[in-house]
ZAPAMAR-166027 format. One record per residue (C-alpha): residue number from 1; residue in three letters; x, y, z. Coordinates in steps of 0.1 Angstrom, whole numbers, plus 5000, padded with zeros to 4 digits. Example, Ala and Ser with C-alpha at 12.3 -4.5 7.8 and 13.67 -1.06 7.14 Angstrom:
<recs>
(rec 1; "ala"; (5123; 4955; 5078))
(rec 2; "ser"; (5137; 4989; 5071))
</recs>
This chain:
<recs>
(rec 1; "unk"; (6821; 8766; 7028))
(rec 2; "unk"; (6796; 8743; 7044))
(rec 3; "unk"; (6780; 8712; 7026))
(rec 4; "unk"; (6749; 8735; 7022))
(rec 5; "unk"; (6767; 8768; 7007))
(rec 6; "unk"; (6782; 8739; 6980))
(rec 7; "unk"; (6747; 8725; 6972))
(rec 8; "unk"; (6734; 8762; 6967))
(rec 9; "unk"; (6763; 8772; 6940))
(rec 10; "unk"; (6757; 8737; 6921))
(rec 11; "unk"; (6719; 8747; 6920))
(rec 12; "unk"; (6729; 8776; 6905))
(rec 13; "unk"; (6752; 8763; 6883))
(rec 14; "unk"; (6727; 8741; 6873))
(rec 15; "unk"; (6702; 8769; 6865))
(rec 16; "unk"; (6726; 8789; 6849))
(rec 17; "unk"; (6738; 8764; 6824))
(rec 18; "unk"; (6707; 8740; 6820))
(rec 19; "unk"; (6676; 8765; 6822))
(rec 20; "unk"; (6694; 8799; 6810))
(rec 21; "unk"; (6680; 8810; 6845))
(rec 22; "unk"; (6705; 8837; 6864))
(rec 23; "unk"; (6698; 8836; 6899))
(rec 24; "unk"; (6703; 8858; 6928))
(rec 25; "unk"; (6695; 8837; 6956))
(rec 26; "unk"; (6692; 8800; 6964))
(rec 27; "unk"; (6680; 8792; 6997))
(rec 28; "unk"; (6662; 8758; 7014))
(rec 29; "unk"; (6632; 8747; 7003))
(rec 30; "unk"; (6602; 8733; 7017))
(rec 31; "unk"; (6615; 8699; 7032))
(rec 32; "unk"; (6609; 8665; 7008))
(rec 33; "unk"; (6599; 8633; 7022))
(rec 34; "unk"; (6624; 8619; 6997))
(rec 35; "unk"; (6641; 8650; 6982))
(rec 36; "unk"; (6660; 8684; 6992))
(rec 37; "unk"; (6647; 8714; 6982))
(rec 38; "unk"; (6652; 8747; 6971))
(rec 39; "unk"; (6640; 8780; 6960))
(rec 40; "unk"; (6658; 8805; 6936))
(rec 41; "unk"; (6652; 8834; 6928))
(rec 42; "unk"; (6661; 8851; 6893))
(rec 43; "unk"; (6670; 8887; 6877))
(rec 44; "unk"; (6639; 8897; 6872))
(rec 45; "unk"; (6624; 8885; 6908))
(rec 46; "unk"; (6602; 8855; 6899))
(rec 47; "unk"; (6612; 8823; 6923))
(rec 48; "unk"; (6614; 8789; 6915))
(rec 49; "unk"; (6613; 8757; 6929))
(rec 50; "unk"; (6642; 8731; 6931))
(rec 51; "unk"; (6638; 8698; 6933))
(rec 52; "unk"; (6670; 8680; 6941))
(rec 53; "unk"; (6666; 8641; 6937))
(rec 54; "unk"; (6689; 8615; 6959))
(rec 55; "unk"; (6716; 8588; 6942))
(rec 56; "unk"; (6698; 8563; 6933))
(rec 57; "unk"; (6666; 8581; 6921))
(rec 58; "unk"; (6648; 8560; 6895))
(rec 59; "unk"; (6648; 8590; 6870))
(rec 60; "unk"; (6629; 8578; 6844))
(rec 61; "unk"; (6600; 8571; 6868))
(rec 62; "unk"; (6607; 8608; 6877))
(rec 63; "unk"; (6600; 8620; 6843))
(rec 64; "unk"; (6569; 8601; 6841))
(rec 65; "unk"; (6560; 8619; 6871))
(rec 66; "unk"; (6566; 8649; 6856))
(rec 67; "unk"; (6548; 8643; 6827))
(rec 68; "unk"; (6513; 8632; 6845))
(rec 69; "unk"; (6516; 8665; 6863))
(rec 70; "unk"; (6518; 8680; 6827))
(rec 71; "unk"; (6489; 8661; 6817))
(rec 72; "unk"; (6471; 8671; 6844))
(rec 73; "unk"; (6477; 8709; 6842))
(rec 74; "unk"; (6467; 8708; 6799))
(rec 75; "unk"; (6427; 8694; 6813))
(rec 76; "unk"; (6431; 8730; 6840))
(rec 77; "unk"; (6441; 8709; 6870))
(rec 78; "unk"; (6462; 8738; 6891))
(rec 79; "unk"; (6498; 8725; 6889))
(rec 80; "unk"; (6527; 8746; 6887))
(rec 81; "unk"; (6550; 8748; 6852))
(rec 82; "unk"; (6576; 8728; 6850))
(rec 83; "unk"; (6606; 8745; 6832))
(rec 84; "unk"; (6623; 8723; 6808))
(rec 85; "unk"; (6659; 8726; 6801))
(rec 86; "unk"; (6672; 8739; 6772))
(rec 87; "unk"; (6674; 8712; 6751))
(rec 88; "unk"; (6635; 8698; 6760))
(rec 89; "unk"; (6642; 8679; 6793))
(rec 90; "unk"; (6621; 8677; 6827))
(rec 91; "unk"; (6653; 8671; 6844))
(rec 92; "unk"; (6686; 8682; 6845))
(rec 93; "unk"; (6719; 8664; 6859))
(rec 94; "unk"; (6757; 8679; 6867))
(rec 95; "unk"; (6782; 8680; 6891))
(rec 96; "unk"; (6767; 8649; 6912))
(rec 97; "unk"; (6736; 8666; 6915))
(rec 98; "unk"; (6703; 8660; 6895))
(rec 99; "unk"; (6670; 8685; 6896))
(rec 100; "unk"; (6637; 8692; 6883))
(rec 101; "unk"; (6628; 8728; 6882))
(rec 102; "unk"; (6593; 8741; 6885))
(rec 103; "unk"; (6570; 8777; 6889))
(rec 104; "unk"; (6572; 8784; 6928))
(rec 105; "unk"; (6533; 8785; 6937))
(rec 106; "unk"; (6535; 8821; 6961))
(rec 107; "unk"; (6515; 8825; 6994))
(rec 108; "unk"; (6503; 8792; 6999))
(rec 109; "unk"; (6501; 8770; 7029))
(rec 110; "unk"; (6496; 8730; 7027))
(rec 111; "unk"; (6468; 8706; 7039))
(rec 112; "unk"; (6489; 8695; 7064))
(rec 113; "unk"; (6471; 8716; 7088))
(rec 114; "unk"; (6434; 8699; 7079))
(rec 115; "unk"; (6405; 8707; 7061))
(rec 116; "unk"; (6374; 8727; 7070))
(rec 117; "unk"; (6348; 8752; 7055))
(rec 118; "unk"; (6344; 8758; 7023))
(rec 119; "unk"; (6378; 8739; 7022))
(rec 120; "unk"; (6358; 8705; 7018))
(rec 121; "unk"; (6343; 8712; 6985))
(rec 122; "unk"; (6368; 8727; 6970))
(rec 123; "unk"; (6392; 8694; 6977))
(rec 124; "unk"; (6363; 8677; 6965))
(rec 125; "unk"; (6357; 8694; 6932))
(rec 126; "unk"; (6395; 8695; 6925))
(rec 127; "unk"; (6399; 8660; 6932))
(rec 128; "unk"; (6368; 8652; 6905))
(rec 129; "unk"; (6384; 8674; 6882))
(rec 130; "unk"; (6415; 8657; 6889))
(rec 131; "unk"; (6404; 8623; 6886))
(rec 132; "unk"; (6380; 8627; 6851))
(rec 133; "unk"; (6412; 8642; 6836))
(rec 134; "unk"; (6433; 8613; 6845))
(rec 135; "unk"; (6407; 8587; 6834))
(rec 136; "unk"; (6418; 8599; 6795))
(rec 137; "unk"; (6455; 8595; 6801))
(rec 138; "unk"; (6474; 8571; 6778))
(rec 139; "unk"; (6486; 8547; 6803))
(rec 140; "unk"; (6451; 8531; 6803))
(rec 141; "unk"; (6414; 8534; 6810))
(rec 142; "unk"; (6398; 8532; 6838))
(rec 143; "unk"; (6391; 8490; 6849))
(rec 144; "unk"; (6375; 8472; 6880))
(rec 145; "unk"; (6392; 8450; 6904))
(rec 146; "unk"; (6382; 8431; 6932))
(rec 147; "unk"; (6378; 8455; 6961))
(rec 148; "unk"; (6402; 8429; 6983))
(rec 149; "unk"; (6429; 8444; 6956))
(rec 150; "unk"; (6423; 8478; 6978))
(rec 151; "unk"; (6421; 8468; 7011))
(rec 152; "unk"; (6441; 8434; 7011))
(rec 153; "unk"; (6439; 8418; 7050))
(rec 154; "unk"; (6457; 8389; 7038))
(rec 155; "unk"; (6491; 8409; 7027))
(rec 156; "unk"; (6484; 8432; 7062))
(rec 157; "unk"; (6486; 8400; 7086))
(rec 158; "unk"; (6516; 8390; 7067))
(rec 159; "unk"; (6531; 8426; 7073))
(rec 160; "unk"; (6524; 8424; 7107))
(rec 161; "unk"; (6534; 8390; 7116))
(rec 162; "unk"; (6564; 8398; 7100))
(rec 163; "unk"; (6568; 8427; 7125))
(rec 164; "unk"; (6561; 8410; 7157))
(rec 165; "unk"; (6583; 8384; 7146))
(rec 166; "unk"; (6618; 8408; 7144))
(rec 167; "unk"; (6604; 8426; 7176))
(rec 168; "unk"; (6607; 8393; 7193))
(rec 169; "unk"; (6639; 8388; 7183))
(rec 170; "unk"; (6651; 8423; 7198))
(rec 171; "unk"; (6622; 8436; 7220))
(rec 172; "unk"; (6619; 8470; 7222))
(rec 173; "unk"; (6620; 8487; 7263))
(rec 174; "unk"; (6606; 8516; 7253))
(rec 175; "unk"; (6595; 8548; 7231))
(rec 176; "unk"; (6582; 8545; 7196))
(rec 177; "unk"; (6594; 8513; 7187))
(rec 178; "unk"; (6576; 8496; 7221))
(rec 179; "unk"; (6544; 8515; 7214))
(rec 180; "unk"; (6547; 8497; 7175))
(rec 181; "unk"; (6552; 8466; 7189))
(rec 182; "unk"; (6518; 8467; 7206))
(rec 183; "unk"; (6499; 8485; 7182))
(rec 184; "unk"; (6513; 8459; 7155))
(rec 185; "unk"; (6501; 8431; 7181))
(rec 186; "unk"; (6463; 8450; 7188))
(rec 187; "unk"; (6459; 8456; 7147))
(rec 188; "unk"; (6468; 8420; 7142))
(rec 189; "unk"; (6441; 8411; 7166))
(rec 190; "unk"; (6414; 8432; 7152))
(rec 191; "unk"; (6423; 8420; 7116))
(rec 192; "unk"; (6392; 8401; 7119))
(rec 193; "unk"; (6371; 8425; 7125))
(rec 194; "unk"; (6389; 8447; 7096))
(rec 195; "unk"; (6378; 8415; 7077))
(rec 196; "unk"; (6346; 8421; 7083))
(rec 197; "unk"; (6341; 8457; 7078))
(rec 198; "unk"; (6361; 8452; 7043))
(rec 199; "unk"; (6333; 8427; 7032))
(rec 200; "unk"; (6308; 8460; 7029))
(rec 201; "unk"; (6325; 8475; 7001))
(rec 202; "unk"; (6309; 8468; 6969))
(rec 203; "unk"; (6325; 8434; 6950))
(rec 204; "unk"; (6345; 8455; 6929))
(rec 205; "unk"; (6361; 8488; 6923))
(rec 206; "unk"; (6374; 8510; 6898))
(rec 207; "unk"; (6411; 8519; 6894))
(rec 208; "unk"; (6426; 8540; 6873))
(rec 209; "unk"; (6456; 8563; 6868))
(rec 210; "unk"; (6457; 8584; 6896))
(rec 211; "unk"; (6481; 8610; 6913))
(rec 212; "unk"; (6496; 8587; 6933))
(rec 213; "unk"; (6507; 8601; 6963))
(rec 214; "unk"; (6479; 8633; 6972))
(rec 215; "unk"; (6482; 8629; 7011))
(rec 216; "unk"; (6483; 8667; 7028))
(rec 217; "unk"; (6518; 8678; 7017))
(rec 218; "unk"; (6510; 8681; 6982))
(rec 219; "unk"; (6485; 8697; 6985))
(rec 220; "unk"; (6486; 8737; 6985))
(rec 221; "unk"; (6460; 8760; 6996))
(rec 222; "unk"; (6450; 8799; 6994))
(rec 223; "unk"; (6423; 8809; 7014))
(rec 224; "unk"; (6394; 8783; 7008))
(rec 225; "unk"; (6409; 8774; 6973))
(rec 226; "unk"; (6432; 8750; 6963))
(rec 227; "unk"; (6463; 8766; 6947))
(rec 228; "unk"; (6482; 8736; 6933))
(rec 229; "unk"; (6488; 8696; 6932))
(rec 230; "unk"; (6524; 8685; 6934))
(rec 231; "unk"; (6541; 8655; 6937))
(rec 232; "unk"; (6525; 8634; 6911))
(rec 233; "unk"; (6541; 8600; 6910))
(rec 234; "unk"; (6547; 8579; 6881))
(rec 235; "unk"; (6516; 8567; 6864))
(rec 236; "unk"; (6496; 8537; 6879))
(rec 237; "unk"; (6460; 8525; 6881))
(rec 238; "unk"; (6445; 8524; 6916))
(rec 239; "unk"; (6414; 8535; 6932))
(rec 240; "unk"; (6402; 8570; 6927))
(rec 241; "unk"; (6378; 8564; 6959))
(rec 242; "unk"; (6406; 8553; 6981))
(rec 243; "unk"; (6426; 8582; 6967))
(rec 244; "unk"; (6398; 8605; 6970))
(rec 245; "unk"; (6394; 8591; 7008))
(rec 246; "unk"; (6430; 8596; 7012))
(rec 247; "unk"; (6431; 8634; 7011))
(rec 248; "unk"; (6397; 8645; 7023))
(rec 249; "unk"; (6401; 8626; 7053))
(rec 250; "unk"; (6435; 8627; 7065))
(rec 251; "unk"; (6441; 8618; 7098))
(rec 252; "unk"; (6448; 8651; 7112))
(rec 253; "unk"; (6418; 8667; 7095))
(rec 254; "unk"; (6398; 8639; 7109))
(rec 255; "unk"; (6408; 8642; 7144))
(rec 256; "unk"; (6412; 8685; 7142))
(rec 257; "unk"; (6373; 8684; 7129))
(rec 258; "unk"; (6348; 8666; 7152))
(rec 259; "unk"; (6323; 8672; 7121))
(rec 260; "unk"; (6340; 8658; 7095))
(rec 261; "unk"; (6315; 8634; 7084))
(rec 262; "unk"; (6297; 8664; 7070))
(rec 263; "unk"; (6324; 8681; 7059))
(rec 264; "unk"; (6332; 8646; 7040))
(rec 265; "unk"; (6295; 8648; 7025))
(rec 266; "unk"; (6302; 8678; 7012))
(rec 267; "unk"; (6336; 8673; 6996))
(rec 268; "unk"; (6319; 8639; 6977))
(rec 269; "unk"; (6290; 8661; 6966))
(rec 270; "unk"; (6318; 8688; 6945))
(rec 271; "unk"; (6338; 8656; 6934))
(rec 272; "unk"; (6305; 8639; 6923))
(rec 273; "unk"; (6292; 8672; 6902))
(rec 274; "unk"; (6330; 8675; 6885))
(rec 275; "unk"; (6333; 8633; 6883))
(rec 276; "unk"; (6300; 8619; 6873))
(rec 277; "unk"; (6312; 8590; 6862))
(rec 278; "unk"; (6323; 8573; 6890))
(rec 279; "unk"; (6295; 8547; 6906))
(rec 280; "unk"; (6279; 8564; 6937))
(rec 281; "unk"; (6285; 8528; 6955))
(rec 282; "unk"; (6322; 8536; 6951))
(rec 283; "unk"; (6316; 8572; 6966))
(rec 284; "unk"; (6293; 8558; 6992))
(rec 285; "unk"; (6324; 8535; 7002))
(rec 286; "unk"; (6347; 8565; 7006))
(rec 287; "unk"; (6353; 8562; 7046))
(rec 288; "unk"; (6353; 8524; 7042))
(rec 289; "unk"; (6377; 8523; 7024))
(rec 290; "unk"; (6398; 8550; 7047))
(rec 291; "unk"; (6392; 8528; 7070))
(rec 292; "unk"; (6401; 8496; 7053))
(rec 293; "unk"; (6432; 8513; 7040))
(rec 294; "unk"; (6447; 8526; 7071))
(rec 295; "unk"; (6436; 8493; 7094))
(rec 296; "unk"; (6456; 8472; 7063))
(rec 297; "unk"; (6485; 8493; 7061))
(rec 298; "unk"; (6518; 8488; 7087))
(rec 299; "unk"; (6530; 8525; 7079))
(rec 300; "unk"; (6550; 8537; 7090))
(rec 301; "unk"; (6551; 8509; 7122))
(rec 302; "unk"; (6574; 8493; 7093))
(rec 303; "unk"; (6598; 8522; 7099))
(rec 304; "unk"; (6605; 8513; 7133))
(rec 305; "unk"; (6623; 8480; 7121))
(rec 306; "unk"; (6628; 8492; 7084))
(rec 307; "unk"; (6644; 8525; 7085))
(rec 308; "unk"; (6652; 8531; 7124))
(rec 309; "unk"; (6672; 8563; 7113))
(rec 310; "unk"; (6639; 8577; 7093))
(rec 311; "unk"; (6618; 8576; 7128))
(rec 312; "unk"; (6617; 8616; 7132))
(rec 313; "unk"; (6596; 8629; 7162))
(rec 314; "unk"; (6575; 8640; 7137))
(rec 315; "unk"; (6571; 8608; 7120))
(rec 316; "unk"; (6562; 8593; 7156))
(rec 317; "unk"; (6530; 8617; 7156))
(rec 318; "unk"; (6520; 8610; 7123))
(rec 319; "unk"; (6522; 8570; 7133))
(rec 320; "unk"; (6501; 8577; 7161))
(rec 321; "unk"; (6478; 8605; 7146))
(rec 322; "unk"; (6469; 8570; 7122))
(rec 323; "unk"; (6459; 8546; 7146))
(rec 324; "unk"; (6445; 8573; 7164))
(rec 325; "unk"; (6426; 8585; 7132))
(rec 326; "unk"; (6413; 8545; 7123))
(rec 327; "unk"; (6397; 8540; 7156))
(rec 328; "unk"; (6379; 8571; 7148))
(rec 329; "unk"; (6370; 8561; 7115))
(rec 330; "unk"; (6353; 8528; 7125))
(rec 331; "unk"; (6338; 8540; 7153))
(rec 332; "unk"; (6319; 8561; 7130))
(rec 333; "unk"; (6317; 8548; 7101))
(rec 334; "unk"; (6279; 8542; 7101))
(rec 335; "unk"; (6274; 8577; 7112))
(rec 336; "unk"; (6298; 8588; 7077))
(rec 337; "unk"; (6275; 8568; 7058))
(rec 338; "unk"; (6246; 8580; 7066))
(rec 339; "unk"; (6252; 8612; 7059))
(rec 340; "unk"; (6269; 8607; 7030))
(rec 341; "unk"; (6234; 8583; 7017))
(rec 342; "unk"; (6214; 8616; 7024))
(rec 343; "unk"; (6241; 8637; 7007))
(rec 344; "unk"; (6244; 8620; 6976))
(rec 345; "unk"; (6206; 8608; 6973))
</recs>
């Protein structure tokens, strides 16, 4: 029996003994950033999803997770049910293995492969939706910060020196970790520059409990509609704009869709109508802050030096589809906000 055939009967045992579900099949899931998956499917034919966390999962913060997605689905966000065990738990643990079980959302596809049509708005909309839900959630209302709190350039020279000093210390010949090694040396360059363009956000910035981690895998699509939000992470305040920016302009969407500064306007026009109570200055400062964020963060350049053995090919294209995806961003970020001022006014 292979390591695979061995995780597949613990699932089940798991399922059998934790959830009173008996099931039929357990095959791979959808691959995790973090996490292996599975699917199962039970007696009576309906699937579910298997979430199978690492050693040395913080499972506590897990649960928290959980329970924001729970939050988020009792104000009619779409997120799947999570099944409790038997005795009232979000997660059960046996046998070495510990899981969190959840409704299998059917005939879906994720963001990953970007955004366009009617696509935009409903992102947009769902993402309002999302957001005025979470702005009730217990763990605090909504504050301001200083917007340097967003996009910090201090902490992103820091990063970056710190890269360019280990690469000098073993200098990379070729591949992925030489192309890091320049891009880390051109972005510390331009941080100036970055400095700059992070001056036009407004002085401050809401935060607030958030999803945490909606980038394209997490989020599931039917047709034009969104069919579910997963993933949540652990509840913590940060900015709905940047969040909202996150998502709707992705780098793949942005380099797939040579019109997405008007497919932008439109998803920021849904969020407004289902979010009203965000400032329009912060909405305004959507691809700003995109920008901001991506020209201030060093992943997954990190990786290279970090976690050598987590560079996968398709890691490498994300890492480029970034840097690829920020030039694009400032080089037409005027443009953006423009038509976003004529959207939203």
């Amino acid at each position: 029996m292979n390591g695979a055939e061995s995780d597949g009967m613990v699932v089940a045992g798991i399922l059998t003994l934790f959830y009173r579900i008996v099931p039929t099949v357990v095959g791979e899931g959808p691959a995790g950033t973090a996490t292996r998956n599975y699917v199962a499917r039970d007696s009576d034919g309906a699937r579910w999803f298997v979430k199978s966390y690492p050693a040395g999962t913080d499972l506590d913060a897990e649960r928290q997770a959980l329970e924001l997605g729970e939050f988020a689905r009792l104000g009619r966000i779409p997120v799947p049910v999570v099944r409790k065990t038997l005795e009232g738990d979000l997660i059960a643990a046996a046998g070495g293995m510990a899981v969190s079980v959840a409704a299998y959302v059917e005939d879906t596809e994720t963001a990953e492969g970007g955004l366009s049509g009617d696509r935009w708005a409903a992102v947009g909309e769902t993402v309002g939706h999302l957001h005025r839900t979470l702005a009730r959630h217990p763990a605090g209302p909504p504050r301001r910060v200083p917007a340097r709190e967003v996009c910090d350039v201090k902490r992103a020279r820091q990063r970056l020196d710190r890269l360019l000093v280990l690469f000098a210390k073993r200098p990379p010949t070729s591949g992925f970790p030489a192309w890091v090694r320049e891009t880390a040396a051109r972005r510390l360059d331009a941080l100036p520059a970055v400095a700059a363009m992070v001056k036009g956000l407004p002085t401050t910035l809401t935060v607030q409990t958030v999803h945490g981690d909606l980038a394209s895998p997490n989020l599931l699509l039917r047709g034009q509609q969104v069919a579910a939000l997963i993933d949540f992470r652990a509840p913590g305040h940060r900015s709905p704009a940047w969040e909202l920016g996150r998502i709707v302009l992705d780098p793949r969407t942005v380099l797939a869709q040579p019109q997405w500064p008007t497919g932008l306007a439109e998803a920021v026009a849904a969020y407004r109508a289902a979010n009203p109570a965000l400032p329009a200055e912060e909405l305004l400062a959507v691809p700003r802050l995109a920008a901001g964020y991506l020209a201030c963060s060093v992943y997954p350049l990190s990786e290279a030096v970090d976690d050598p053995a987590a560079v996968t090919p398709e890691l490498e294209a994300y890492g480029r589809n970034r840097q690829a995806a920020m030039a694009e961003l400032c080089e037409r970020l005027t443009e953006a906000e423009e038509v976003l001022h004529d959207f939203l006014h």
